[in-house]
C-alpha positions in Angstrom: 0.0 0.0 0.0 2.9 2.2 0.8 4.4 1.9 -2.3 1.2 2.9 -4.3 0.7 5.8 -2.1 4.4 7.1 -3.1 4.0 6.3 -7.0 0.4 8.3 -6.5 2.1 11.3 -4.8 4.9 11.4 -7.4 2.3 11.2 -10.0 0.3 14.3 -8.5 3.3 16.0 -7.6 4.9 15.5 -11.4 1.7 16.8 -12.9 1.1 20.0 -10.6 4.5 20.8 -11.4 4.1 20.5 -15.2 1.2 22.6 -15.0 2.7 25.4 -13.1 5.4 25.4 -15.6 3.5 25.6 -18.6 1.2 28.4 -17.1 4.0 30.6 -15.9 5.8 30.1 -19.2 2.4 31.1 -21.3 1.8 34.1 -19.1 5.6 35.8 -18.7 5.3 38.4 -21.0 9.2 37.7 -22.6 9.1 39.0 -25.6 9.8 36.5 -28.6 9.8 33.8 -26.3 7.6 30.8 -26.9 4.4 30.4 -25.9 1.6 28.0 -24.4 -2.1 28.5 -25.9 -5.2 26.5 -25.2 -6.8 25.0 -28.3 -10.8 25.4 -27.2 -12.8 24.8 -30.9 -12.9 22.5 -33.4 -11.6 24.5 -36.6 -8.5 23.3 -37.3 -9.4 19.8 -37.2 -8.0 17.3 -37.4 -4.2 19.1 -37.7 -4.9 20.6 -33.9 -7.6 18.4 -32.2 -10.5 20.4 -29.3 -8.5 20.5 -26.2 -5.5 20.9 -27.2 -2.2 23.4 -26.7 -0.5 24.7 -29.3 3.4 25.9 -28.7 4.0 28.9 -30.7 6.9 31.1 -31.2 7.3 34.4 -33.4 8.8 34.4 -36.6 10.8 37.0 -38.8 7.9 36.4 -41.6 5.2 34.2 -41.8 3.9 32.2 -45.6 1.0 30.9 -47.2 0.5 27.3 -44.8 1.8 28.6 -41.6 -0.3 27.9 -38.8 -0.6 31.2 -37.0 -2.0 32.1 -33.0 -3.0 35.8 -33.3 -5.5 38.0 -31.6 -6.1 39.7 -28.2 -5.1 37.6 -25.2 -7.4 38.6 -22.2 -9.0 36.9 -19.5 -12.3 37.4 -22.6 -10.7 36.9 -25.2 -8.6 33.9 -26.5 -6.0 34.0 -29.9 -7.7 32.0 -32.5 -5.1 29.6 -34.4 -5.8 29.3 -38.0 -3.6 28.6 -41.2 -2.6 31.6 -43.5 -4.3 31.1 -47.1 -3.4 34.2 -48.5 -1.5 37.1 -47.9 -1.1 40.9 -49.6 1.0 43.9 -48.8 -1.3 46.8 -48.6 0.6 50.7 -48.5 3.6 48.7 -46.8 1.6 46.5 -43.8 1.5 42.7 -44.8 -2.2 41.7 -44.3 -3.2 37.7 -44.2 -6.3 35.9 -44.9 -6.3 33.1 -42.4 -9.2 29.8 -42.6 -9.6 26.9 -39.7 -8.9 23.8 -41.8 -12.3 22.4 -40.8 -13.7 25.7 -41.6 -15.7 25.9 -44.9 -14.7 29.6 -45.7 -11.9 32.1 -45.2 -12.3 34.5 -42.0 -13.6 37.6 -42.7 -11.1 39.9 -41.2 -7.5 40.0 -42.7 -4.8 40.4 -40.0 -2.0 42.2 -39.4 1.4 40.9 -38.6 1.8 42.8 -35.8 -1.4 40.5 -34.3 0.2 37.7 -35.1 1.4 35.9 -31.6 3.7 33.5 -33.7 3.6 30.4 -35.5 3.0 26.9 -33.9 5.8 24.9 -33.7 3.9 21.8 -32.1 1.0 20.7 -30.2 -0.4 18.6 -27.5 -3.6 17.2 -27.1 -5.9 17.3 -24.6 -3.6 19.2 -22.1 -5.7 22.6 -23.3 -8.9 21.8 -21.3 -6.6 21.8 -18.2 -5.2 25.1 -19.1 -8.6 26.1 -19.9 -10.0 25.1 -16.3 -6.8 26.5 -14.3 -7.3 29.8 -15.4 -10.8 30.3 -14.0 -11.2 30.9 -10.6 -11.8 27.6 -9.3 -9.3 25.9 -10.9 -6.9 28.1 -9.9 -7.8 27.6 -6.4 -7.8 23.5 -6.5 -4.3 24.3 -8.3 -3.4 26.0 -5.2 -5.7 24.5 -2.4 -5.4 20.6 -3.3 -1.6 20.3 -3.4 -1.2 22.4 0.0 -3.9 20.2 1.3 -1.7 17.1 0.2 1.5 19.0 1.2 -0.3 19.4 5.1 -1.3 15.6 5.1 2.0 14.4 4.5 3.8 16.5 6.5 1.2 15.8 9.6 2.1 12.1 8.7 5.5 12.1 9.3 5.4 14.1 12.5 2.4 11.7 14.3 5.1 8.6 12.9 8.2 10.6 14.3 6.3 11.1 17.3 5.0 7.8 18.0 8.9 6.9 17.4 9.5 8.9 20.2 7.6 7.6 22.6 8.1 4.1 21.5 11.7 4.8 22.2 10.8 6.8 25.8 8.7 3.5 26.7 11.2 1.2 25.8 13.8 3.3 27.9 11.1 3.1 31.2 11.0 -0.5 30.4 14.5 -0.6 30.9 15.0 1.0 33.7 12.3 -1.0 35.6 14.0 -4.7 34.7 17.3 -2.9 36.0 
């Protein structure tokens, strides 16, 4: 039973871990660093599946098949990730046409490059709807509440065994003492 308790605890502990990482790394605002984006709809299917994350990093200049992350970033609104299907320079500012593979038609609105957040350089599935969860307020308070919670137990653990040592050791002494 021990033993399953301590592969369980390095299991929670691994993933917490993980997940701190990748949310401090997708909120430092380093510029041209890479960054972590939740994957919440269904239009670029089947290259970026629902739920995913998408790792992104900015590029010098983006082409016709580059899948892009651009758009505001606020706790309302999320990038959308789409591939480029057209481009046009337009008085000197690059302008793209961007679709959702699964999409039927173009977007409507051409961006900019300056919206452009980078292009993805890999995803990973499923990891998004954890991402997704942690940044509203009740995830972010089991991502800080359960692992302190776990942190407590085990610590109260091995003080009640350290103390019972103690006293198993003080009783064996009296016992000692008494047969002497």
């Amino acid at each position: 039973m021990k033993k399953i308790y301590k592969i369980f605890e390095v299991i929670i502990y691994t993933i917490f871990i993980l997940v701190a990482i990748l949310l401090v790394w997708s909120i430092l605002p380093v510029k041209n660093a890479p960054k972590i984006f939740a994957v919440l709809s269904g239009s670029m299917e089947p290259a970026i599946h629902t739920g995913g994350v998408v790792i992104i990093e900015p590029e010098a200049q983006y082409k016709i098949g580059d899948i892009i992350t651009f758009g505001k970033d606020t706790a309302k609104n999320i990038p959308t990730t789409h591939r480029i299907v057209s481009s046009r320079a337009v008085e000197g500012v690059l302008l793209f046409t961007t679709k959702g593979d699964a999409n039927n038609s173009p977007d409507s609105t051409e961006i900019r490059e300056s919206d452009i957040h980078g292009k993805v350089l890999f995803t990973v599935p499923f990891v998004g709807y954890i991402i997704d969860f942690i940044r509203k307020p009740l995830g972010m308070v089991i991502v800080i509440v359960l692992p302190a919670i776990f942190i407590v137990y085990d610590e109260a653990k091995k003080i009640i065994d350290e103390i019972k040592k103690i006293q198993a050791k003080k009783k064996e002494e009296n016992n000692i003492e008494k047969n002497v």
